[in-house]
Biopython code that builds the backbone (N, CA, C, O; Angstrom):
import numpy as np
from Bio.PDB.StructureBuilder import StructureBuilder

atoms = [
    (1, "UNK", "N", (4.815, -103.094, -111.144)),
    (1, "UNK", "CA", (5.078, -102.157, -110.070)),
    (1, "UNK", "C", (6.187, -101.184, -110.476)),
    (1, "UNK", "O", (5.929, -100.036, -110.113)),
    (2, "UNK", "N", (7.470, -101.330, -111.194)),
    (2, "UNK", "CA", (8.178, -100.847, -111.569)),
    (2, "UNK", "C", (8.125, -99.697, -112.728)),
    (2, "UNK", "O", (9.069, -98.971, -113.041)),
    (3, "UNK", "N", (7.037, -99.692, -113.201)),
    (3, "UNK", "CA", (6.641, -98.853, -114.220)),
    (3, "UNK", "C", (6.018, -97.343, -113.729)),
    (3, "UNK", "O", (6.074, -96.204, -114.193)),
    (4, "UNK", "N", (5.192, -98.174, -112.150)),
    (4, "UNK", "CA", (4.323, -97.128, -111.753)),
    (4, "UNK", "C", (4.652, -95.801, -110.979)),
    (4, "UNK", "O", (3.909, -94.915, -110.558)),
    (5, "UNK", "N", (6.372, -96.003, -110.921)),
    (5, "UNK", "CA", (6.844, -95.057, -110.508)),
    (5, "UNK", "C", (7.751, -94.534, -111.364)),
    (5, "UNK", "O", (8.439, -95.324, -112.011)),
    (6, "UNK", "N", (7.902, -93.339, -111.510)),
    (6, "UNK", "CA", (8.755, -92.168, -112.274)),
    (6, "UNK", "C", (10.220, -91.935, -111.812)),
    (6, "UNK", "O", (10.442, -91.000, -111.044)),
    (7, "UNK", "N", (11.085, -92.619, -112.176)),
    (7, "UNK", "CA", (12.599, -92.135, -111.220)),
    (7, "UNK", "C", (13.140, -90.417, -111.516)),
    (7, "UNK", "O", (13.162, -89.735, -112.540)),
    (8, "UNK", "N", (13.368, -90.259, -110.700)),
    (8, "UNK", "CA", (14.065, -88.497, -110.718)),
    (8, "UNK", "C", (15.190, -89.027, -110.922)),
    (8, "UNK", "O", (15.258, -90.179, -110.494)),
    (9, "UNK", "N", (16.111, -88.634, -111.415)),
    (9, "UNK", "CA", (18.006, -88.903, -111.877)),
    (9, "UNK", "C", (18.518, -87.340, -111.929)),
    (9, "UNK", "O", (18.032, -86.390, -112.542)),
    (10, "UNK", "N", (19.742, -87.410, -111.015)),
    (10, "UNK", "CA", (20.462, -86.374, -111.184)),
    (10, "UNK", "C", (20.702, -86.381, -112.515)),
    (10, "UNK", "O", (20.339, -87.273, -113.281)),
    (11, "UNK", "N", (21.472, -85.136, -112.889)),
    (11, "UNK", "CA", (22.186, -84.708, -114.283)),
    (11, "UNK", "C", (22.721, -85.636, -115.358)),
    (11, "UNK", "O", (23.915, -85.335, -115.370)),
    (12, "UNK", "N", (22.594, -86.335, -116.026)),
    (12, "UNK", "CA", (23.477, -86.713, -117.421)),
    (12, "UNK", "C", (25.200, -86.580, -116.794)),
    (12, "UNK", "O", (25.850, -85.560, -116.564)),
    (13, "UNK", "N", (25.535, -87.836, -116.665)),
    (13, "UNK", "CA", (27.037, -87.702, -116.589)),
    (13, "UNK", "C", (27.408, -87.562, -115.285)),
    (13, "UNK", "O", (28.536, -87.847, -114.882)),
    (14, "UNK", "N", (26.687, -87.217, -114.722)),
    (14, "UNK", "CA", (26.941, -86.626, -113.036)),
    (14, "UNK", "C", (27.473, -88.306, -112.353)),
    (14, "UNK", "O", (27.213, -89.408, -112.838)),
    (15, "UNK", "N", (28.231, -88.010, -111.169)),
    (15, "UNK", "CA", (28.720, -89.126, -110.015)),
    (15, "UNK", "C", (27.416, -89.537, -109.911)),
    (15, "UNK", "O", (27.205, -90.749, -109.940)),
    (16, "UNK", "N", (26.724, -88.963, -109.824)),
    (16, "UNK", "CA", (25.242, -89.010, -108.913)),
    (16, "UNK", "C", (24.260, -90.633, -109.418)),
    (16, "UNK", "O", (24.014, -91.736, -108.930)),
    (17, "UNK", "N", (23.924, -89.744, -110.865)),
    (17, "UNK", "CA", (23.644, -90.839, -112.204)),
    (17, "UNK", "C", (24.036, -92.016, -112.494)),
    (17, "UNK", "O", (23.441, -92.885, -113.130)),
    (18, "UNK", "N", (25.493, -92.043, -111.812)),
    (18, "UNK", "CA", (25.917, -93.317, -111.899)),
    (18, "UNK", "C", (25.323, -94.408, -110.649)),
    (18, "UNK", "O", (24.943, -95.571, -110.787)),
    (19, "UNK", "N", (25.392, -93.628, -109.489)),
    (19, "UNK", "CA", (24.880, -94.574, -108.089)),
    (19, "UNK", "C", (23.380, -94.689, -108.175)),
    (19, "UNK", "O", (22.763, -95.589, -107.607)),
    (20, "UNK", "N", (22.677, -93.526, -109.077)),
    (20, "UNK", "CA", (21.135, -93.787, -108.958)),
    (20, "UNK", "C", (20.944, -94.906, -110.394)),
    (20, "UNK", "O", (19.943, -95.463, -110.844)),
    (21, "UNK", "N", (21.708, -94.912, -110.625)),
    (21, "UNK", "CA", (21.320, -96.002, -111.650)),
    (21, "UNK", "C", (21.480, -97.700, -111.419)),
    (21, "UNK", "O", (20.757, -98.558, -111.926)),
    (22, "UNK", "N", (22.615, -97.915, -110.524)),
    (22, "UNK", "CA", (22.599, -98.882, -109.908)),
    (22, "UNK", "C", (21.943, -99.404, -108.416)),
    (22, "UNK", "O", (22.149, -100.469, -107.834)),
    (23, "UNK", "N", (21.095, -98.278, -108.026)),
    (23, "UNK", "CA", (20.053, -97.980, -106.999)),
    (23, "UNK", "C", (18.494, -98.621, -107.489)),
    (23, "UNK", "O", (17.552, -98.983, -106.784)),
    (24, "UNK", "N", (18.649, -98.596, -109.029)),
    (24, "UNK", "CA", (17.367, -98.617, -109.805)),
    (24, "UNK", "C", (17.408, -100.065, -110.050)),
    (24, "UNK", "O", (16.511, -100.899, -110.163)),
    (25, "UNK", "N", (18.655, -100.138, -110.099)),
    (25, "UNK", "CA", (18.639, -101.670, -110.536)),
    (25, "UNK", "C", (18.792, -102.654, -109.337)),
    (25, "UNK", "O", (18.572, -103.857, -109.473)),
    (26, "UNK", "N", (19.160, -102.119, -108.214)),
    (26, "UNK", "CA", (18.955, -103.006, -107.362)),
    (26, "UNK", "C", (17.331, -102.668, -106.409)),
    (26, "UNK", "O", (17.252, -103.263, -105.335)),
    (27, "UNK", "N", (16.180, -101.805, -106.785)),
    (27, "UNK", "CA", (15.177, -101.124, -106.675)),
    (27, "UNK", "C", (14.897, -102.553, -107.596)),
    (27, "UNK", "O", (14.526, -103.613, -107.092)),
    (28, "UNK", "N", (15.206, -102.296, -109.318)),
    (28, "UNK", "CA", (14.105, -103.681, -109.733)),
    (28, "UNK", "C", (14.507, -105.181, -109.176)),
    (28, "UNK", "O", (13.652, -106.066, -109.141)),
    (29, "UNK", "N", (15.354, -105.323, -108.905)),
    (29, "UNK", "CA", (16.137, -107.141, -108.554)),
    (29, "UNK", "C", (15.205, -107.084, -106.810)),
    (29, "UNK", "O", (14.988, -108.190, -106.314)),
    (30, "UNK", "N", (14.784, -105.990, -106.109)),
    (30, "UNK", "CA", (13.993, -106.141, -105.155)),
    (30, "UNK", "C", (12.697, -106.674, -105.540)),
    (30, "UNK", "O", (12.262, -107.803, -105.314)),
    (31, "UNK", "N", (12.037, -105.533, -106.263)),
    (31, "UNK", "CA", (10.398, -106.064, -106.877)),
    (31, "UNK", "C", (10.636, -107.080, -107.200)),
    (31, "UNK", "O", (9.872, -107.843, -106.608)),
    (32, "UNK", "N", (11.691, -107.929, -108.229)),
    (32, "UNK", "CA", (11.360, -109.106, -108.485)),
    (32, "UNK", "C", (11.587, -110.263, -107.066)),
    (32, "UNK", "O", (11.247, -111.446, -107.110)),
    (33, "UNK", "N", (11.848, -109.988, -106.580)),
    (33, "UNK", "CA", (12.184, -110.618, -105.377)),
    (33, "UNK", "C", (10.748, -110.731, -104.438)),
    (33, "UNK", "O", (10.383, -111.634, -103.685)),
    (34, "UNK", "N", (10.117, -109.483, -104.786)),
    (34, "UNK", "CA", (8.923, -109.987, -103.858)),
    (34, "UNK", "C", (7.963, -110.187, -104.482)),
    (34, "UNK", "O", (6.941, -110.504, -103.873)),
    (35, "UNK", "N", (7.949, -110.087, -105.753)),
    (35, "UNK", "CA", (7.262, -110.733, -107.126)),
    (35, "UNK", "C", (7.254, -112.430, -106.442)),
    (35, "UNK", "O", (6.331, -113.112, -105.996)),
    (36, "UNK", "N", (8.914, -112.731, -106.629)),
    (36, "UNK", "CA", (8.716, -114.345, -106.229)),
    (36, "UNK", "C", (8.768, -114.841, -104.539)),
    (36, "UNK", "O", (9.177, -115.903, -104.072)),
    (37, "UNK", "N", (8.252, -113.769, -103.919)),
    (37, "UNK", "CA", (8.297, -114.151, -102.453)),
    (37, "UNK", "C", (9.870, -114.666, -101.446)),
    (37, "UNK", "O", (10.112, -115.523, -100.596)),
    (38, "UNK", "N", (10.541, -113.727, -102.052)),
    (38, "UNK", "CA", (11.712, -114.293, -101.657)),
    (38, "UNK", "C", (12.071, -113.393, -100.010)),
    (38, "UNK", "O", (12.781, -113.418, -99.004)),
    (39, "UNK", "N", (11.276, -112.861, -100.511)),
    (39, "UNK", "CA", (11.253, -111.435, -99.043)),
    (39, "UNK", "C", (9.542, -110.992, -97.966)),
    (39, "UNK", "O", (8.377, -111.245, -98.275)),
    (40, "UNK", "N", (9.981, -110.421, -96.953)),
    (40, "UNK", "CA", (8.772, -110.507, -96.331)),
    (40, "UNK", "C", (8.163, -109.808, -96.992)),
    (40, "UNK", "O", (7.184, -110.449, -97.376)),
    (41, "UNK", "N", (8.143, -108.557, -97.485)),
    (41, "UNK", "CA", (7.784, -107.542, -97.988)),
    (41, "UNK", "C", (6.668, -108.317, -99.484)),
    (41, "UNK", "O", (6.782, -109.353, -100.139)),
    (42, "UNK", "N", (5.552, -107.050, -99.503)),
    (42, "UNK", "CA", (4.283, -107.418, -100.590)),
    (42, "UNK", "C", (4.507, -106.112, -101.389)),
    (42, "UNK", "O", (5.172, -105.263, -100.796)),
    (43, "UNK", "N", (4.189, -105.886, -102.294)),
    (43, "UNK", "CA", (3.728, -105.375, -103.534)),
    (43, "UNK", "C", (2.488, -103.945, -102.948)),
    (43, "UNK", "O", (2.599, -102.754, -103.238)),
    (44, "UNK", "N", (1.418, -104.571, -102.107)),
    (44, "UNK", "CA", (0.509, -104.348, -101.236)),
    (44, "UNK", "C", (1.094, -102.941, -100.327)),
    (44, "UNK", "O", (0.759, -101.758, -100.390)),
    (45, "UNK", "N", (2.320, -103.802, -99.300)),
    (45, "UNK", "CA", (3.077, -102.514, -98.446)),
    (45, "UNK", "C", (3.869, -102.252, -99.542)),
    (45, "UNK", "O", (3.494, -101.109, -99.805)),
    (46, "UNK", "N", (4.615, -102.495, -100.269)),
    (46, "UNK", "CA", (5.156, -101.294, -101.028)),
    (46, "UNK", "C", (4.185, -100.379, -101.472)),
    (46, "UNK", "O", (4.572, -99.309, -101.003)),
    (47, "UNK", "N", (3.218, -100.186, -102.060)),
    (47, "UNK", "CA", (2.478, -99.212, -102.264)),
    (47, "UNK", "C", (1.609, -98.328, -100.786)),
    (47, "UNK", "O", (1.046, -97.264, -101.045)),
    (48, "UNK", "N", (1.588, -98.695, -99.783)),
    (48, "UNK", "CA", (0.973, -98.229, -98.820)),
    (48, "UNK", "C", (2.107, -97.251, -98.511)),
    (48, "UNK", "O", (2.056, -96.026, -98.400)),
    (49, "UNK", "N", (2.936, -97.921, -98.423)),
    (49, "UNK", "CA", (4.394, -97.107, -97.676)),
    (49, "UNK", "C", (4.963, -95.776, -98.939)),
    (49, "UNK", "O", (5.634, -94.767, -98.725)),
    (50, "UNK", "N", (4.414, -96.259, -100.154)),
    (50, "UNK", "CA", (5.178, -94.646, -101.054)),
    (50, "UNK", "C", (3.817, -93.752, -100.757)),
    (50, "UNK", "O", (3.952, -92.607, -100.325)),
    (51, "UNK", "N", (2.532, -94.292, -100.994)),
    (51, "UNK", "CA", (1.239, -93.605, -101.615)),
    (51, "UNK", "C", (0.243, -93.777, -99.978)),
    (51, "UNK", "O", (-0.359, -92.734, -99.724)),
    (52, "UNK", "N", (0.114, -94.476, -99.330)),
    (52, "UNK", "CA", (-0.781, -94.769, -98.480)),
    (52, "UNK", "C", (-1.799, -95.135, -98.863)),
    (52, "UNK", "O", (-2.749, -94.962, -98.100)),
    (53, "UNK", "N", (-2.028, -95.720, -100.043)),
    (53, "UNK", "CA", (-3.229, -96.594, -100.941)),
    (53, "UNK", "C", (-2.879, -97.777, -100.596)),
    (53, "UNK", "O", (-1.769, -98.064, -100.149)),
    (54, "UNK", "N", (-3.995, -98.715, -100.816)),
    (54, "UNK", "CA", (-3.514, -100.378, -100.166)),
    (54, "UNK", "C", (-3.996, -101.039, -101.997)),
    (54, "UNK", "O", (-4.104, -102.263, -102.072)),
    (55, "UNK", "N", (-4.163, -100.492, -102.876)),
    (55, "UNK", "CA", (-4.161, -101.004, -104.810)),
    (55, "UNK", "C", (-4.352, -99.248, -105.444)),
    (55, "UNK", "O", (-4.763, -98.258, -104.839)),
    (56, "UNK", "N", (-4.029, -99.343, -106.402)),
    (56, "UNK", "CA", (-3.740, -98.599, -107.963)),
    (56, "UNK", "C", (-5.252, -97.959, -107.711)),
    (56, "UNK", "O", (-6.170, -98.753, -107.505)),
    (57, "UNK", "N", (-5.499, -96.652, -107.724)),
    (57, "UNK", "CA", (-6.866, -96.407, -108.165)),
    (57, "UNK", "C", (-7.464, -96.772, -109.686)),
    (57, "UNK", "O", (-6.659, -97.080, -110.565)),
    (58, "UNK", "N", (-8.478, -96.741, -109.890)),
    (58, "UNK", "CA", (-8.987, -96.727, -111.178)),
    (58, "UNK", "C", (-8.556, -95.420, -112.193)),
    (58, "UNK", "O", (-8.122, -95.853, -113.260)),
    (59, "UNK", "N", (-8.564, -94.530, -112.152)),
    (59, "UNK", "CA", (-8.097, -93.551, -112.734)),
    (59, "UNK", "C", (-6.498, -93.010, -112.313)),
    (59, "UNK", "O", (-5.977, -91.924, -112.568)),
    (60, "UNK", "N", (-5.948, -94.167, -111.588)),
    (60, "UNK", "CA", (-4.481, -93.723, -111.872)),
    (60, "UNK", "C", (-3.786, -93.109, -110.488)),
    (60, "UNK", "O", (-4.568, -93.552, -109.648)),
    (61, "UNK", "N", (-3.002, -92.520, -109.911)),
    (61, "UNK", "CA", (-2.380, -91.337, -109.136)),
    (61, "UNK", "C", (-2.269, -90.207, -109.665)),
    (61, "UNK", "O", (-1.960, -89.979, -110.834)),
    (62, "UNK", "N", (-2.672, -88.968, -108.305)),
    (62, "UNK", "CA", (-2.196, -88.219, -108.852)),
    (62, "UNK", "C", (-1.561, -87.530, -107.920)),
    (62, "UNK", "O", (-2.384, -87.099, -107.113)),
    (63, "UNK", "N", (-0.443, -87.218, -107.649)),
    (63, "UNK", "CA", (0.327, -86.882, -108.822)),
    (63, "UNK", "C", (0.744, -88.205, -108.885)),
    (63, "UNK", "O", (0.306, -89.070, -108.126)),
    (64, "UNK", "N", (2.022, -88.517, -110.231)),
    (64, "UNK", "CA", (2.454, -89.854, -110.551)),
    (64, "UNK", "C", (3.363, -90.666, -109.355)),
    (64, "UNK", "O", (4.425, -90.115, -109.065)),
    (65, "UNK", "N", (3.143, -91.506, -108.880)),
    (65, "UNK", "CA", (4.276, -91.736, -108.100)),
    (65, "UNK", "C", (5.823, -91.709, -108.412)),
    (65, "UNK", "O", (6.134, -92.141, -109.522)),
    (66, "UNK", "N", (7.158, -91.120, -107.329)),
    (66, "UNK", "CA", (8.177, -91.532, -107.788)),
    (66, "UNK", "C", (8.779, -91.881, -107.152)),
    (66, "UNK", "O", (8.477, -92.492, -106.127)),
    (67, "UNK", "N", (10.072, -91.555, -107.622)),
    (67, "UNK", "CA", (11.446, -92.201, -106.707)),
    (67, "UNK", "C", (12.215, -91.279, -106.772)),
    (67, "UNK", "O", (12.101, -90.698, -107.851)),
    (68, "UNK", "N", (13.184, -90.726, -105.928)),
    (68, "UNK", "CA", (13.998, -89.783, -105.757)),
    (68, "UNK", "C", (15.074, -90.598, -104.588)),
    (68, "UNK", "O", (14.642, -91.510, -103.883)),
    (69, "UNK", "N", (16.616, -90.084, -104.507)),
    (69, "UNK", "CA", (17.523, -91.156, -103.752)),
    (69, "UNK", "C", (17.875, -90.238, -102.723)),
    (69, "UNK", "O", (17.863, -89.010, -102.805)),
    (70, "UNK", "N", (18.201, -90.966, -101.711)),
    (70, "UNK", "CA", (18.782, -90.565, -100.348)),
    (70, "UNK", "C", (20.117, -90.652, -100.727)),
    (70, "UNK", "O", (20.580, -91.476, -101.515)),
    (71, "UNK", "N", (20.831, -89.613, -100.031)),
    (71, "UNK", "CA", (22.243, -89.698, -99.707)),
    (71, "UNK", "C", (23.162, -89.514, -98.705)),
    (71, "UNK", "O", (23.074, -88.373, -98.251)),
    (72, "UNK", "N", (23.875, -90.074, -98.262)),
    (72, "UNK", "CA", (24.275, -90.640, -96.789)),
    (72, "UNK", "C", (25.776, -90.260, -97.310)),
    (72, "UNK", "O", (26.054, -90.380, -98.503)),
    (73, "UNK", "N", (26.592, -89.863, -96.491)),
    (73, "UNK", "CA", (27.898, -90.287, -96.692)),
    (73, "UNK", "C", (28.678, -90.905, -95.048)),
    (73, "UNK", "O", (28.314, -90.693, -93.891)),
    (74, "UNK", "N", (29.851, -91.714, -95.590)),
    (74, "UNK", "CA", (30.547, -92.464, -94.339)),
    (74, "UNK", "C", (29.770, -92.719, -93.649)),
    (74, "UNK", "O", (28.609, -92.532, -94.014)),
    (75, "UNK", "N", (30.031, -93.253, -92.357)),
    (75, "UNK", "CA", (29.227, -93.569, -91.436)),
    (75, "UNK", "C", (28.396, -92.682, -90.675)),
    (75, "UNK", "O", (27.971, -92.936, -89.548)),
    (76, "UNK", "N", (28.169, -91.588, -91.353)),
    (76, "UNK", "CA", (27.661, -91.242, -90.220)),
    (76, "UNK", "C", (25.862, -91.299, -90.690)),
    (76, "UNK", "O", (25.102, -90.451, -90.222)),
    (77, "UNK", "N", (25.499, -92.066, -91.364)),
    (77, "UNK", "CA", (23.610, -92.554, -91.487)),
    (77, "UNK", "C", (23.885, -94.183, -91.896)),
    (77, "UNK", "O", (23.338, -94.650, -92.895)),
    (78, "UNK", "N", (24.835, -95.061, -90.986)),
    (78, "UNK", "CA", (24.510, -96.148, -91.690)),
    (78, "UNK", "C", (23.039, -97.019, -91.482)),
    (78, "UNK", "O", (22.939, -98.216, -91.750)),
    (79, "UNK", "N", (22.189, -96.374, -91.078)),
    (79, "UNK", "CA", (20.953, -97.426, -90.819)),
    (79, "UNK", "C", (19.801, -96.605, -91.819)),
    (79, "UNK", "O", (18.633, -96.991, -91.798)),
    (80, "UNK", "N", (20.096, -95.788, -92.435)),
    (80, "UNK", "CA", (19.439, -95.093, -93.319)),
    (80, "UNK", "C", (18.394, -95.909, -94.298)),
    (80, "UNK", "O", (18.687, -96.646, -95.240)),
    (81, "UNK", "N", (16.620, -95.435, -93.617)),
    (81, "UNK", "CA", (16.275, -96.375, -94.152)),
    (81, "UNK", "C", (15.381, -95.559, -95.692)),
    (81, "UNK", "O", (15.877, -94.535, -96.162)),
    (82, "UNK", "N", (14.191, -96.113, -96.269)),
    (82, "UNK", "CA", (14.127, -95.422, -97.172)),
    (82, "UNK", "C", (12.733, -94.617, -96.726)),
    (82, "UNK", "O", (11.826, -95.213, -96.146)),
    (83, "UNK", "N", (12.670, -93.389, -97.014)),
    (83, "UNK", "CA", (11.231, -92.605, -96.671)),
    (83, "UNK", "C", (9.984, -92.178, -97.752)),
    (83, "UNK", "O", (10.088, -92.370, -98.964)),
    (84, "UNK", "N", (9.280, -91.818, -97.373)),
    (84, "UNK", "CA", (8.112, -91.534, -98.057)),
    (84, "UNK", "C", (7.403, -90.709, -97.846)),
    (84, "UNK", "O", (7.175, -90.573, -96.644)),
    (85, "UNK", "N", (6.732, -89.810, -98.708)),
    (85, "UNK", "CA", (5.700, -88.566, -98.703)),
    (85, "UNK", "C", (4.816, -89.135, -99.555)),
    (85, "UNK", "O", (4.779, -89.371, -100.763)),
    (86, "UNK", "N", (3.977, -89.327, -98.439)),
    (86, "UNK", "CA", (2.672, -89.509, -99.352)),
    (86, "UNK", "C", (1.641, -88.820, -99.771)),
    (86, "UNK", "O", (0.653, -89.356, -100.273)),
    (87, "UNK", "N", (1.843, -86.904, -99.517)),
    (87, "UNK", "CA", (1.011, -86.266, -99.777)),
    (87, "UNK", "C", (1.585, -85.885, -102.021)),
    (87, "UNK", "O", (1.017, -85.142, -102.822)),
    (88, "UNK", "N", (2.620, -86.633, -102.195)),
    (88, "UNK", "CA", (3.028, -86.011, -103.318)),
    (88, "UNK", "C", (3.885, -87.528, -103.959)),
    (88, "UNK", "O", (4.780, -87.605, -104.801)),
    (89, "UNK", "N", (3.289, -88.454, -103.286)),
    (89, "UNK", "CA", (3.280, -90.428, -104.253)),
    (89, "UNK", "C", (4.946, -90.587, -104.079)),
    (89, "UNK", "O", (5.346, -91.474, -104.834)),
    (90, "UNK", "N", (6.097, -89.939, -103.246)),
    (90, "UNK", "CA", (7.192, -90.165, -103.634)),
    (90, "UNK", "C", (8.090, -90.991, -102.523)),
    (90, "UNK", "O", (7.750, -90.617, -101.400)),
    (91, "UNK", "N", (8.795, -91.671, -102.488)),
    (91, "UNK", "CA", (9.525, -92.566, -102.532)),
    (91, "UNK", "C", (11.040, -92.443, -102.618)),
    (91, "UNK", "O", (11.666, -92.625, -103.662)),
    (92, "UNK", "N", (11.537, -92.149, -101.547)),
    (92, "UNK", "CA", (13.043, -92.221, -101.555)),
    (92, "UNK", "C", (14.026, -93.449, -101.124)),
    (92, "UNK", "O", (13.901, -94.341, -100.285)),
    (93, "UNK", "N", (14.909, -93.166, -101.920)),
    (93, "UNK", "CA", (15.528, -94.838, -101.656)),
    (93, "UNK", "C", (16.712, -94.598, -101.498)),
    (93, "UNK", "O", (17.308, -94.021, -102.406)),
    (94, "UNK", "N", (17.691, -95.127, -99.793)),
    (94, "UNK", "CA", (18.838, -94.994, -99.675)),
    (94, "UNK", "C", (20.127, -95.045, -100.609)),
    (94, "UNK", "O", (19.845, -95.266, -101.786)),
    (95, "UNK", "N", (21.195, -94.921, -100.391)),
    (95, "UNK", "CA", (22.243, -95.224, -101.155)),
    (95, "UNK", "C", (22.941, -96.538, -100.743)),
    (95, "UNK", "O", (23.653, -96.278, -99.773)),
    (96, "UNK", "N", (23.030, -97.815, -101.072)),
    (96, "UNK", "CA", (24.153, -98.966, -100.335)),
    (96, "UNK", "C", (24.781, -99.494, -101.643)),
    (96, "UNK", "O", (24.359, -99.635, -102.791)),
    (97, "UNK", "N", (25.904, -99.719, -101.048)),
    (97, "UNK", "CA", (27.181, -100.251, -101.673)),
    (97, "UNK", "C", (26.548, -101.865, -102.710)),
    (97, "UNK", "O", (26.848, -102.193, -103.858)),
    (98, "UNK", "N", (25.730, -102.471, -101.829)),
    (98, "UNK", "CA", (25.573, -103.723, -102.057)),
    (98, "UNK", "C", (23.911, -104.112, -102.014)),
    (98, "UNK", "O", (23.207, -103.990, -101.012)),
    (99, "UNK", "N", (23.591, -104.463, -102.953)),
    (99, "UNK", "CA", (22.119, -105.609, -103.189)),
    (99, "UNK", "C", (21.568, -105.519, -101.894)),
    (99, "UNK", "O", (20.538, -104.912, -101.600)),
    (100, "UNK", "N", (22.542, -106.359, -100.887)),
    (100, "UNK", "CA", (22.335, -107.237, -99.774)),
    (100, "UNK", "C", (21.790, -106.445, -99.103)),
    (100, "UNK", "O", (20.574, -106.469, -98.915)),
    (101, "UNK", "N", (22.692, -105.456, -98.531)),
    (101, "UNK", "CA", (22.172, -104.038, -97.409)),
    (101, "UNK", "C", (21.174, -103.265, -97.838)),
    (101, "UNK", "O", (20.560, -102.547, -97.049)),
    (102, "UNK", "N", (20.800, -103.327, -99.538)),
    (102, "UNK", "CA", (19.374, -102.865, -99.617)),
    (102, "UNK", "C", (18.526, -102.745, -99.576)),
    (102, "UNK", "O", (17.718, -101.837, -99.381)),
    (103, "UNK", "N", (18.581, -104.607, -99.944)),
    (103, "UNK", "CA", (17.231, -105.561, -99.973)),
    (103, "UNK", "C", (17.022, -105.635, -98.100)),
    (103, "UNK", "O", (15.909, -105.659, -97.574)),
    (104, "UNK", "N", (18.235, -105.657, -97.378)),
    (104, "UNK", "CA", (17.678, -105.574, -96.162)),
    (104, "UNK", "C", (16.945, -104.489, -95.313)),
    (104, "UNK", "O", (16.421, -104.637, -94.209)),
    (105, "UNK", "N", (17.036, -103.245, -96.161)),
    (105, "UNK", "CA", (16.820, -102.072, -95.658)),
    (105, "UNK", "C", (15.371, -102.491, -96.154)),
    (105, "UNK", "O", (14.596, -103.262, -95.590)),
    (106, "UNK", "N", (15.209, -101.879, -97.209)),
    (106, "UNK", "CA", (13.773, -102.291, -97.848)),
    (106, "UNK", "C", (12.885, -102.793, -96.820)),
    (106, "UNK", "O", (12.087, -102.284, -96.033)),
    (107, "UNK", "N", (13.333, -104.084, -97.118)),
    (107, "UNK", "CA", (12.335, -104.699, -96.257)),
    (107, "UNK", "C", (12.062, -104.260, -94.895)),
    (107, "UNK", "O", (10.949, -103.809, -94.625)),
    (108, "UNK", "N", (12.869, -104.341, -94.114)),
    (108, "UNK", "CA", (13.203, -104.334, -92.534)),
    (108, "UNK", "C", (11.892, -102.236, -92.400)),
    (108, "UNK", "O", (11.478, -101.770, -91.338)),
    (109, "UNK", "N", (11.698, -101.687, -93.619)),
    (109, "UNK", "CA", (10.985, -100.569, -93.599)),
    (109, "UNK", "C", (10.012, -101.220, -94.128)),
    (109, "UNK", "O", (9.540, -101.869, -93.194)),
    (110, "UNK", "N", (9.476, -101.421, -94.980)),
    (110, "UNK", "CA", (8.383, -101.808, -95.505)),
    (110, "UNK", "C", (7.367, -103.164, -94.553)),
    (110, "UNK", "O", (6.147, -103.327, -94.577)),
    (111, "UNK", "N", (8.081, -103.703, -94.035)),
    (111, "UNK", "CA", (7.579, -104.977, -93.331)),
    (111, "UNK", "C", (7.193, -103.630, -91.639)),
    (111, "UNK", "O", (6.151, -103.701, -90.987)),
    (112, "UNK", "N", (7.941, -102.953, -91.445)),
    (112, "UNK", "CA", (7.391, -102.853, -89.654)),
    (112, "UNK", "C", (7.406, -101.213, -89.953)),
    (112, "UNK", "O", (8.075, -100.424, -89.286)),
    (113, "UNK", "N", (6.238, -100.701, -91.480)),
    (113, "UNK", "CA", (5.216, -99.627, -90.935)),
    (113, "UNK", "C", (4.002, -100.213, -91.440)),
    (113, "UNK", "O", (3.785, -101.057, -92.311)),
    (114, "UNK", "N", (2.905, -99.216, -90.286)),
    (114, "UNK", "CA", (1.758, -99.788, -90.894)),
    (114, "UNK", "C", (0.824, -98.837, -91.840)),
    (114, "UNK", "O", (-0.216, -99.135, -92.427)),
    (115, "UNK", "N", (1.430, -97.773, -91.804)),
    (115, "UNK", "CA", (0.612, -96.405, -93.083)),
    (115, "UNK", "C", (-0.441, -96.246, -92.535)),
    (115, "UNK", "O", (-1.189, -97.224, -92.547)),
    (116, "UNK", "N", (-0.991, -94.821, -91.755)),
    (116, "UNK", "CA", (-2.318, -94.138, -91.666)),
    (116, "UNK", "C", (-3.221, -95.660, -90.522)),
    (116, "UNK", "O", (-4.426, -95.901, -90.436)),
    (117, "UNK", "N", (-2.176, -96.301, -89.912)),
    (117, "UNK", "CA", (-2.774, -97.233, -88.989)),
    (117, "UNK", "C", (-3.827, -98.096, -89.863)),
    (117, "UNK", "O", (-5.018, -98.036, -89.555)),
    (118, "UNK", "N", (-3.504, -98.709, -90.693)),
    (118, "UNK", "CA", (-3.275, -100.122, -91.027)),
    (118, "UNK", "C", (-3.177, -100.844, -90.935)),
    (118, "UNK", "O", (-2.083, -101.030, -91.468)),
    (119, "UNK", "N", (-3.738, -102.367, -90.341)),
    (119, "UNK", "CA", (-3.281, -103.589, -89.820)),
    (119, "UNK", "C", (-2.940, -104.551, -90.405)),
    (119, "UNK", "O", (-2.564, -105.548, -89.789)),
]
sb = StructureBuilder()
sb.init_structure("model")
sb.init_model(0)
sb.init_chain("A")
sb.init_seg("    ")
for serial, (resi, resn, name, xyz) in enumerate(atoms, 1):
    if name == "N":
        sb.init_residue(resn, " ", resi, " ")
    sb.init_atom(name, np.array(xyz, "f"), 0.0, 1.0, " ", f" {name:<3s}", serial, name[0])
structure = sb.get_structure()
């Protein structure tokens, strides 16, 4: 799952680069997490919720799916969850301090939409 999306990264060197990089890494310590069922969240709704596909077509996406990051500052978006355009496969993923508040965001979005009414 982690492959099938393309990360956008601010600039080389940038503040930015540094938080999207530890965004990515707490992005993969999620997949593996619902790799081993540690979370409500499937593999299944993660892809419904970036793409509105329920599996991988045979010939691929197009365009490629990605990831691009949300940015929040202080309090004023703390429930900031992560969004999606699915006319263009992409995938935005909040900014949190910690694993914990991510993996809870994640989920707590991915578990209660249902994409294009979905059951």
């Amino acid at each position: 799952m982690d492959d099938l999306f393309k990360v956008h990264f601010s600039c080389e060197g940038s503040n930015k680069k540094t938080v999207e990089l530890s965004i990515v890494a707490f992005w993969r310590d999620f997949l593996l997490d619902v790799e081993e069922k540690e979370t409500s969240t499937t593999t299944e709704g993660i892809l419904i919720f970036a793409t509105g596909a329920d599996c991988i077509p045979p010939c691929g996406f197009f365009p490629e799916p990605s990831i691009e990051f949300l940015y929040h500052y202080g309090a004023a978006h703390p429930g900031l969850l992560p969004v999606s355009n699915t006319c263009i496969n992409c995938l935005r993923l909040p900014i949190y301090p910690t694993y914990k508040e991510f993996k809870a965001k994640m989920d707590f979005a991915f578990c209660n939409t249902q994409g294009f009414a979905k059951e």
